[in-house]
C-alpha positions as CSV (number, residue, x, y, z in Angstrom):
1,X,0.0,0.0,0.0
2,X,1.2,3.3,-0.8
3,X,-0.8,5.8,0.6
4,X,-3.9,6.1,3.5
5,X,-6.2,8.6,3.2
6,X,-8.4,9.1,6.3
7,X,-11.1,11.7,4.9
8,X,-13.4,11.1,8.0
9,X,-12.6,9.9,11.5
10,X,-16.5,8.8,12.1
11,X,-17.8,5.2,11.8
12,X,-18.0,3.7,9.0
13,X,-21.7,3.6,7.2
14,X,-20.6,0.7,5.0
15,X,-18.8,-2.1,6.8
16,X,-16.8,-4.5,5.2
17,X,-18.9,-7.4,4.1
18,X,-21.3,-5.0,2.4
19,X,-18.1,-2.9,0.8
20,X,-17.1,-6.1,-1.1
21,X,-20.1,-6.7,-2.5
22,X,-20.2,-3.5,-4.1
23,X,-16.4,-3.3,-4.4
24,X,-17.0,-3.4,-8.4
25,X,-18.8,-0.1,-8.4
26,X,-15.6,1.6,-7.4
27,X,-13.2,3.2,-10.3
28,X,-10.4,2.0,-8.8
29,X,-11.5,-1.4,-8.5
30,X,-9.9,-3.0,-11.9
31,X,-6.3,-1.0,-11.8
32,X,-6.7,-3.1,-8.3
33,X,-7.4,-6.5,-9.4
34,X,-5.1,-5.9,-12.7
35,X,-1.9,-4.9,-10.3
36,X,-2.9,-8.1,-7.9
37,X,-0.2,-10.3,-9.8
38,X,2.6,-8.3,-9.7
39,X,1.7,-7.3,-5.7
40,X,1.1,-11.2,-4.9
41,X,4.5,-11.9,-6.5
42,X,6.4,-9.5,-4.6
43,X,5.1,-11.0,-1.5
44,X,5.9,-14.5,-2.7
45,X,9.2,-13.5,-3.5
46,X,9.3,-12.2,0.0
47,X,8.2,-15.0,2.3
48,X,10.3,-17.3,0.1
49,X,13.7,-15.1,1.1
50,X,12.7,-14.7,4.1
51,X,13.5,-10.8,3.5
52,X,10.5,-9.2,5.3
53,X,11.9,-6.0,4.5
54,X,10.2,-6.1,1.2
55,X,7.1,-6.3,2.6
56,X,7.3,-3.2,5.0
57,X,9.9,-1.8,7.4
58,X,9.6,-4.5,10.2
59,X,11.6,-3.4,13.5
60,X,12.0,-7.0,15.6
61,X,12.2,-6.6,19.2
62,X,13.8,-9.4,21.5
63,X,14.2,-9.3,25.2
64,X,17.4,-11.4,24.5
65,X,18.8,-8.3,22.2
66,X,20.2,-10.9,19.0
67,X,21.6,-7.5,17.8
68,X,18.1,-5.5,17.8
69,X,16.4,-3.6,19.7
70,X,14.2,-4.8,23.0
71,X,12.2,-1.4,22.9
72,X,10.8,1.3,20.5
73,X,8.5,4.7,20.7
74,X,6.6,5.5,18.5
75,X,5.5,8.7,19.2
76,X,3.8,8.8,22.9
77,X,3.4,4.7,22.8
78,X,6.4,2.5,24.6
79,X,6.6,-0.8,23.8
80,X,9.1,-2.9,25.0
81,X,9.8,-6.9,24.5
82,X,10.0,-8.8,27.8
83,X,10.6,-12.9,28.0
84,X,7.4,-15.2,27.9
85,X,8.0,-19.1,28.8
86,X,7.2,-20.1,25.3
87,X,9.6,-21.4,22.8
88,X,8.9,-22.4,18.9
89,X,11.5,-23.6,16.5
90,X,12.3,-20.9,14.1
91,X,14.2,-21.5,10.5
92,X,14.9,-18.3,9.5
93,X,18.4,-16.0,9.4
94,X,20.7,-17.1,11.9
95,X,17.7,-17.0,14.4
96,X,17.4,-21.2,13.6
97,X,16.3,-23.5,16.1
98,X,14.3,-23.8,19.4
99,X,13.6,-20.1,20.4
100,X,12.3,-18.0,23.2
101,X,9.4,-15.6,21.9
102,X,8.7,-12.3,23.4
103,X,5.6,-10.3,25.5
104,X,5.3,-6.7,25.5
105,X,4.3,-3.9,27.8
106,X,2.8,-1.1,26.1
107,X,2.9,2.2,27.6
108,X,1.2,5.5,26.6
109,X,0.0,8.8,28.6
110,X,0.1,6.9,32.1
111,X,-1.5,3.9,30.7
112,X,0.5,0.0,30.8
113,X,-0.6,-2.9,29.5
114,X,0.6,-6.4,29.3
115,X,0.5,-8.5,26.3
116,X,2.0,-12.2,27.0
117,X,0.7,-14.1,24.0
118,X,1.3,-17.5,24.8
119,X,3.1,-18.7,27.8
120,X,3.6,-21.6,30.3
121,X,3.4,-20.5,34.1
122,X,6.2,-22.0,34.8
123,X,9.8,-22.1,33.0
124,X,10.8,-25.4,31.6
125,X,13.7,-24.6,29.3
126,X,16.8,-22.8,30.0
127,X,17.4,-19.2,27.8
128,X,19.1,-21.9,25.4
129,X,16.4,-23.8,25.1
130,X,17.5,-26.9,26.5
131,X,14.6,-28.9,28.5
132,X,15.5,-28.8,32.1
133,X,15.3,-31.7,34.2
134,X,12.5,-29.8,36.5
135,X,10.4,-26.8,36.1
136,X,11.1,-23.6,37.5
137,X,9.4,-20.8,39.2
138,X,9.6,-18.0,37.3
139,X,10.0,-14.3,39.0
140,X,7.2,-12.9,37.2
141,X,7.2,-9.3,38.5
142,X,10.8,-9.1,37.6
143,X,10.3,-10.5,34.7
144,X,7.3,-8.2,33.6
145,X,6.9,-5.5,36.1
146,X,9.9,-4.7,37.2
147,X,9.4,-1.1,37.6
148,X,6.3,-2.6,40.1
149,X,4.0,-0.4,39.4
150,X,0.5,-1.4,38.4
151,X,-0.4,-2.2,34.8
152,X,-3.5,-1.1,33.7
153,X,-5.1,-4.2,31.2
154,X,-2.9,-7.7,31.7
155,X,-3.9,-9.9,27.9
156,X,-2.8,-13.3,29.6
157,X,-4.1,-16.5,27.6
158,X,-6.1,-19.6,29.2
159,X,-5.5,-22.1,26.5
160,X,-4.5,-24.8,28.0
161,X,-4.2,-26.6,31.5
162,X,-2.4,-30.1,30.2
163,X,-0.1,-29.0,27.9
164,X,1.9,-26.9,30.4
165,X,5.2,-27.0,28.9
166,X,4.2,-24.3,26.5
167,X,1.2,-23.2,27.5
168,X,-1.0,-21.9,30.8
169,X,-4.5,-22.4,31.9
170,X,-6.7,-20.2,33.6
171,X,-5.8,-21.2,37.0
172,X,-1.8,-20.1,36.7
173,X,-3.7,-16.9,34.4
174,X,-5.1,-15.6,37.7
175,X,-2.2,-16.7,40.2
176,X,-0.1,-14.6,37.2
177,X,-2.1,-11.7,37.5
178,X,-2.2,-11.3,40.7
179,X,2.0,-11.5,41.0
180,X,2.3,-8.6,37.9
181,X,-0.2,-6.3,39.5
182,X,-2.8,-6.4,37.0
183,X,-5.5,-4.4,37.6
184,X,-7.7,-5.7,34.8
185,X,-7.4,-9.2,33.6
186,X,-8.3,-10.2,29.6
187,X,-8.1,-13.7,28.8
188,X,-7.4,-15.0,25.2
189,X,-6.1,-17.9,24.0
190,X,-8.9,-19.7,24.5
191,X,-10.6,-22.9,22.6
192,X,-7.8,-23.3,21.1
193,X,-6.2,-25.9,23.1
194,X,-7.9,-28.6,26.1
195,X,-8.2,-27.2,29.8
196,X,-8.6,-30.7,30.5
197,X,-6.9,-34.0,30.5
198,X,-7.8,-35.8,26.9
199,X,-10.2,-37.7,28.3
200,X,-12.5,-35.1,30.1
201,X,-14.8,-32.5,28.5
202,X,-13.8,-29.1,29.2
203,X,-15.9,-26.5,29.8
204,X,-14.0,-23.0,29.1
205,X,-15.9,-20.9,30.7
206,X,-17.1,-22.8,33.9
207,X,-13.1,-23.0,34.5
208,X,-12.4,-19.7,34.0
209,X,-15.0,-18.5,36.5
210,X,-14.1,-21.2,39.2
211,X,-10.3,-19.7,38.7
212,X,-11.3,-16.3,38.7
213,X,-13.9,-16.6,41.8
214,X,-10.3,-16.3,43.9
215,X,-10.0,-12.6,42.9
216,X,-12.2,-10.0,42.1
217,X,-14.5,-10.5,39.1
218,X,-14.8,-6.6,38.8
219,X,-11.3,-7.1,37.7
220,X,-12.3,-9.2,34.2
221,X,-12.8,-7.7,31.2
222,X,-15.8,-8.6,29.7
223,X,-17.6,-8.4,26.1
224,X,-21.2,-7.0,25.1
225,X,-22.0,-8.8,22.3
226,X,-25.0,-6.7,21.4
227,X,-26.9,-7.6,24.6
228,X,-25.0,-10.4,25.7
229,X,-22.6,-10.1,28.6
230,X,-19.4,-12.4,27.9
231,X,-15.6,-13.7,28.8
232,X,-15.7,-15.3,25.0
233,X,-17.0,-13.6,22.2
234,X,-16.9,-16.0,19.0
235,X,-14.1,-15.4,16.6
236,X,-14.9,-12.4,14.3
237,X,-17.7,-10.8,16.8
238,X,-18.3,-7.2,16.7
239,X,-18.4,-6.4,20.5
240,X,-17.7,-3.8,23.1
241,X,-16.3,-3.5,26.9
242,X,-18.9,-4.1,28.8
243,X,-18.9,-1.0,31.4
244,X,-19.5,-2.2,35.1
C-alpha cells in the first residue's frame, strides 16, 4: 500500500462485508485486481527469502537483544519486549532452532498494559532452550513489572491446562495476575487448546469463573455482544467493553 487517506474519522456507514459486494462499483476497482499479480508476486518472492523488509519496514524486538532492539517509541506509545515461557522452532536467518518468543508492555500517557501471548506458568527450558530436568518458578514481577508499578489491562491467555510446557490455563492466568499487579485481567487464547486432561470434556468458561472466583470479578474484562454479557465472544464478533 502506498498511501492512506483518512477523509473522516467517524464510523464507518458501510462495513466491510457490504463494501465487497459493491467493491466493483468503485473506479479503482480493476487498476486493483489488474496490479494483484505483480503485488502477490512481490510477497511470494518475499516469504520465500525470508526478506521481510520487502514487505514493509519490520523493526523485531527481543528481550534477549540478537543485535536488535528490545524497545521502541513511537511517538507517545512505549513498547518494549520482555521474555514469555514459550519457545517455537524458528528457520529463518541465523535466528534457527528452538527459540524464546517475546511479550510486550505497552505504555502511553500513564496507561500500561501487558501483552503475554502464549506462555507456560512455569519455566521449563533454560534461555538456550534446553529442557530442564524440572520446572522452575519463574520471577514474574521481575520478569514483567519490574518497575512494580500497576499495569493497567494484563492480555494473559487460558488455553491450555495439560499441555503446560508451553502453555497456561486459567488457573496459573489468575495466580499470574495477581503477581504482575494487573488491575484488569483479559483472557485469550482460548478454545484453542484442552483445559482438561484428553479424556474429560472441558468447559471454558465454567473453569475460567471457578479460577477467577479467587479474585475479584470486577477485575475481568468482559464483552457486550450486542446484549449479551461475555468472557468469549466467537471469533470475528463485533463487540464492546462491557462498562460495570
Amino acid at each position: 500500500m502506498d498511501c492512506v487517506a483518512v477523509v473522516n474519522t467517524g464510523h464507518k456507514q458501510t462495513g466491510s462485508t457490504e463494501g465487497h459486494a459493491i467493491a466493483g462499483t468503485s473506479p479503482l476497482q480493476n487498476a486493483r485486481v489488474a496490479d494483484a499479480p505483480r503485488r502477490l508476486d512481490i510477497c511470494h518472492t518475499a516469504i520465500l527469502k525470508c526478506d521481510f523488509n520487502a514487505l514493509a519496514n519490520i523493526i523485531e524486538l527481543d528481550w534477549q537483544g540478537h543485535g536488535n532492539k528490545n524497545s521502541i517509541s513511537i511517538k507517545n506509545v512505549q513498547i518494549k519486549a520482555f521474555k514469555v515461557e514459550h519457545y517455537a522452532n524458528i528457520n529463518y536467518s541465523d535466528r534457527k532452532g528452538i527459540k524464546n518468543v517475546n511479550g510486550y508492555m505497552i505504555s502511553s500517557g500513564g496507561i500500561r498494559i501487558a501483552f503475554l501471548g502464549d506462555s507456560a506458568y512455569m519455566r521449563y527450558r533454560t534461555e538456550d532452550a534446553v529442557r530442564l530436568s524440572q520446572p522452575e518458578e519463574v520471577d514474574w514481577q521481575k520478569q514483567v513489572n519490574p518497575e512494580g508499578t500497576d499495569i493497567d489491562l494484563c492480555i494473559i491467555p487460558i488455553g491450555d491446562s495439560h499441555y503446560k510446557i508451553n502453555h497456561m490455563g486459567p488457573d496459573d492466568a489468575v495466580k499470574l495476575f495477581g503477581k504482575i499487579r494487573g488491575k484488569k485481567l483479559l483472557p485469550i487464547h482460548y478454545n484453542t487448546f484442552i483445559l482438561s486432561s484428553p479424556d474429560e470434556e472441558p468447559d471454558p468458561q465454567k473453569i475460567l469463573l471457578d479460577s477467577l472466583r479467587k479474585i475479584n470479578l470486577e477485575d475481568v474484562v468482559f464483552f457486550k455482544i450486542p446484549d449479551k454479557k461475555t468472557l468469549f465472544p466467537d471469533l470475528g464478533a463485533e463487540c464492546v467493553l462491557y462498562e460495570q
